[in-house]
C-alpha positions as CSV (number, residue, x, y, z in Angstrom):
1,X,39.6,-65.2,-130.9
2,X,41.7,-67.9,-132.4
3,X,41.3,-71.2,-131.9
4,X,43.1,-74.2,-133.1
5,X,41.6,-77.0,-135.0
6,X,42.8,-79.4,-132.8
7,X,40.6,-77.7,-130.2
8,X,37.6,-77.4,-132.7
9,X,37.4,-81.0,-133.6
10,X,37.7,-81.8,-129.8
11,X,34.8,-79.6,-129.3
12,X,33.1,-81.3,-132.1
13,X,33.5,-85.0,-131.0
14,X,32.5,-83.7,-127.8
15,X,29.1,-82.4,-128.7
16,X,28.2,-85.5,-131.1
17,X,28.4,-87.3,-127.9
18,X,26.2,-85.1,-126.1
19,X,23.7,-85.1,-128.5
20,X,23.9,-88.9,-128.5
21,X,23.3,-88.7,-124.4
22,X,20.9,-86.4,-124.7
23,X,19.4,-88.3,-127.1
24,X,19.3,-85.9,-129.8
25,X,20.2,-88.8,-132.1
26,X,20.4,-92.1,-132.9
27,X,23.0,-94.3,-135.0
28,X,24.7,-92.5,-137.8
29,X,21.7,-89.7,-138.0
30,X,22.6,-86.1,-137.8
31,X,25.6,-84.2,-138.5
32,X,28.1,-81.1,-137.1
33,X,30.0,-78.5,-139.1
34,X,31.9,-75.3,-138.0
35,X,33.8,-72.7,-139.3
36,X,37.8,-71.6,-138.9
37,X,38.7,-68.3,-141.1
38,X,37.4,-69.4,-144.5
39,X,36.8,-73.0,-144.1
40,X,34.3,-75.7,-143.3
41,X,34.5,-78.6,-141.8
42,X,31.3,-81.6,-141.7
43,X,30.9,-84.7,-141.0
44,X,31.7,-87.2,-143.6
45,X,27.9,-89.1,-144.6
46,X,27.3,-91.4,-142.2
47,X,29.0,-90.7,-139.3
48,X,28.4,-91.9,-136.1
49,X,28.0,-88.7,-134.3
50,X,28.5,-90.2,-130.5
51,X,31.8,-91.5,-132.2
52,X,33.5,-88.8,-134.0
53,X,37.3,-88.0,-134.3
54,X,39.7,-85.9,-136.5
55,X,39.0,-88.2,-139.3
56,X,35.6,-87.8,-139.6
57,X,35.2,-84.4,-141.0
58,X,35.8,-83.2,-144.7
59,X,36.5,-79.4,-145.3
60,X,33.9,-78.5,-147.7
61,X,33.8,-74.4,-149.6
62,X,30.6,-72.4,-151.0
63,X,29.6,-73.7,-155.0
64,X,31.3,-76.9,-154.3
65,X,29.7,-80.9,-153.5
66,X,31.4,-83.0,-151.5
67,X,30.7,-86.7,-152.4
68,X,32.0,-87.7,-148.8
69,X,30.2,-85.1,-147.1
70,X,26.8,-84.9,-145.1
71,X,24.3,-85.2,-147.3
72,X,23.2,-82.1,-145.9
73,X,26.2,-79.6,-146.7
74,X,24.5,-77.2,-148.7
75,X,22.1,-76.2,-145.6
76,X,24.6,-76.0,-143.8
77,X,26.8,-73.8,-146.5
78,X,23.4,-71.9,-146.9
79,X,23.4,-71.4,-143.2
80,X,27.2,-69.8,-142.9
81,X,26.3,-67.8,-146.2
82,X,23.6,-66.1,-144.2
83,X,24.9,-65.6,-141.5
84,X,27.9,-64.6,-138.7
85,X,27.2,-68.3,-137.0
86,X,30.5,-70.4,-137.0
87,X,28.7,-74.1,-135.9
88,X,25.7,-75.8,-137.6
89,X,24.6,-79.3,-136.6
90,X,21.6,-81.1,-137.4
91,X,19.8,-83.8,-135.2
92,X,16.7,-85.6,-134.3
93,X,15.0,-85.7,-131.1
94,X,12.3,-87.5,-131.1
95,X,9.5,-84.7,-129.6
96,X,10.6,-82.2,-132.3
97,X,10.0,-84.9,-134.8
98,X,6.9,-85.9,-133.5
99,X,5.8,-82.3,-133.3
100,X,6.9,-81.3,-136.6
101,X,4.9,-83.9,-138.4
102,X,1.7,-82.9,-136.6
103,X,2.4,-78.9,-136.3
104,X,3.0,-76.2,-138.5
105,X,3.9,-74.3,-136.1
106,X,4.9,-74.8,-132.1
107,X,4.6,-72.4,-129.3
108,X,6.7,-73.5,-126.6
109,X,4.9,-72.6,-123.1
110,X,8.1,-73.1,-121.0
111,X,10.2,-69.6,-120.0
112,X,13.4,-71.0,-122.1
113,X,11.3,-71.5,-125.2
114,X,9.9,-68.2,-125.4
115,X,12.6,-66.7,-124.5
116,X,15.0,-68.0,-127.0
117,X,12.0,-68.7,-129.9
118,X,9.1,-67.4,-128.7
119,X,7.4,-69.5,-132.2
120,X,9.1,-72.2,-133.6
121,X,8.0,-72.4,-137.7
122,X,7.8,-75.9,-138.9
123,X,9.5,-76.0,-142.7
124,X,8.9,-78.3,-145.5
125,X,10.0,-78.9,-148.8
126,X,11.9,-81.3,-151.0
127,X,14.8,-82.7,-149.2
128,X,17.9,-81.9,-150.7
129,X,16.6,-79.0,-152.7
130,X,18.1,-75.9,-152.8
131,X,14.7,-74.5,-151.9
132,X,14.8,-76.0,-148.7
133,X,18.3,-74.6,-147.6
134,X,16.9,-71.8,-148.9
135,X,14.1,-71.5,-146.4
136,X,16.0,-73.1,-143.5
137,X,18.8,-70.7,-143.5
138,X,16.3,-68.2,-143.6
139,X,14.4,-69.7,-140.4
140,X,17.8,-69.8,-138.1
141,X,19.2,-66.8,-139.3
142,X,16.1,-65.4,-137.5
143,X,15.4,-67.4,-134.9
144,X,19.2,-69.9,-134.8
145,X,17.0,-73.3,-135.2
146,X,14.7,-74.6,-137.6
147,X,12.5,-77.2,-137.5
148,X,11.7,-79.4,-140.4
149,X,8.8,-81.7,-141.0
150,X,9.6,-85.2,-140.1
151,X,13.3,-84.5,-140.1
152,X,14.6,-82.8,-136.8
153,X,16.0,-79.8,-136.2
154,X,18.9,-77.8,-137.5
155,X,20.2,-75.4,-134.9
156,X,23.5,-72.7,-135.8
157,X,25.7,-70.7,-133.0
158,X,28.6,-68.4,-132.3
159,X,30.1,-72.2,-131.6
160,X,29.0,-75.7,-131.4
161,X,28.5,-75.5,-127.5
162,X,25.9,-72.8,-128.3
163,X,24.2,-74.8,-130.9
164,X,24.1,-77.6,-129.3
165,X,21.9,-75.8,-126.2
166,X,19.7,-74.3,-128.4
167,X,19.0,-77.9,-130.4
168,X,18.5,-79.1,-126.2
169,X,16.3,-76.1,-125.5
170,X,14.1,-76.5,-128.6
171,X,13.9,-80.4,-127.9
172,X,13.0,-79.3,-124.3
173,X,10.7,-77.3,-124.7
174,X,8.9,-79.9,-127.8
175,X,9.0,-82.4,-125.1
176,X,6.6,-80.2,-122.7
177,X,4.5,-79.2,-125.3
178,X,3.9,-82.9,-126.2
179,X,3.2,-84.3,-122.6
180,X,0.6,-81.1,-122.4
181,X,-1.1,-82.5,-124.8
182,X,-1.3,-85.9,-124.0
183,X,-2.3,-84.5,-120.8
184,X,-5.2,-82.2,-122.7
185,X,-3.8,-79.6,-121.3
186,X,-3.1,-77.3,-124.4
């Protein structure tokens, strides 16, 4: 189905706000890409997410760096190389965060979160490395998020609506497993 990139970036700017209201991120963290034919758009480093417009994205390509890009472009190229998702964005809530410092692993107890995850695999490695896109990519090309020690999650979908609900599912479901255990209940 084609859609125009006027429509795509309004879709974008409309999800970086929602993540901002849903509090999926704070100042100029995180970042959104997506995917028309053969090209890539991401947010430039440092974006404001909850403040986005045309003018905010750089198209980026496979084998290349992007000195105004995300910091984060070649997970999310790693991502689209691995598999059929056309939107990547990457945020930090703060019960995945929490979680994924503490957990190596986290099994959501809600209906959502096993549903959509069943376990959610905490990643590490050095930040930046192509090791790490390597293992991310691999993570959300099974399960379409990933969770990364002390960073947040990065969640891919058919389109950024989709991604976006499974970054708000994942959070959700973080959040539960969090007050369960402040309750000593897990």
């Amino acid at each position: 189905m084609f859609r125009s990139f006027e429509i795509m970036f309004e879709d974008a700017i409309k999800i970086g706000k929602l993540l901002a209201a849903s509090r999926l991120i704070d100042g100029a963290s995180g970042n959104i890409s997506f995917k028309m034919a053969d090209s890539i758009y991401i947010t430039r480093s440092g974006e404001n997410l909850d403040d986005l417009s045309d003018l905010s994205f750089v198209k980026i390509k496979p084998g290349e760096f992007v000195k105004e890009a995300s910091v984060d472009q070649m997970i999310h190229l790693k991502i689209y190389e691995k598999t059929s998702y056309n939107a990547v964005l990457h945020c930090h809530g703060v019960f995945n965060v929490v979680l994924g410092s503490i957990m190596d692993r986290i099994l959501p107890v809600d209906l959502e979160g096993k549903l959509y995850f069943g376990e959610m695999e905490v990643v590490e490695g050095q930040f930046g490395s192509s090791e790490l896109a390597e293992k991310i990519s691999e993570i959300v090309k099974r399960k379409g998020i990933a969770i990364v020690r002390n960073h947040g999650i990065y969640a891919a979908g058919m389109n950024l609506r989709d991604a976006y609900n499974k970054a708000s599912y994942a959070e959700h479901s973080c959040e539960i497993v969090y007050r369960l255990k402040l309750l000593n209940k897990l």
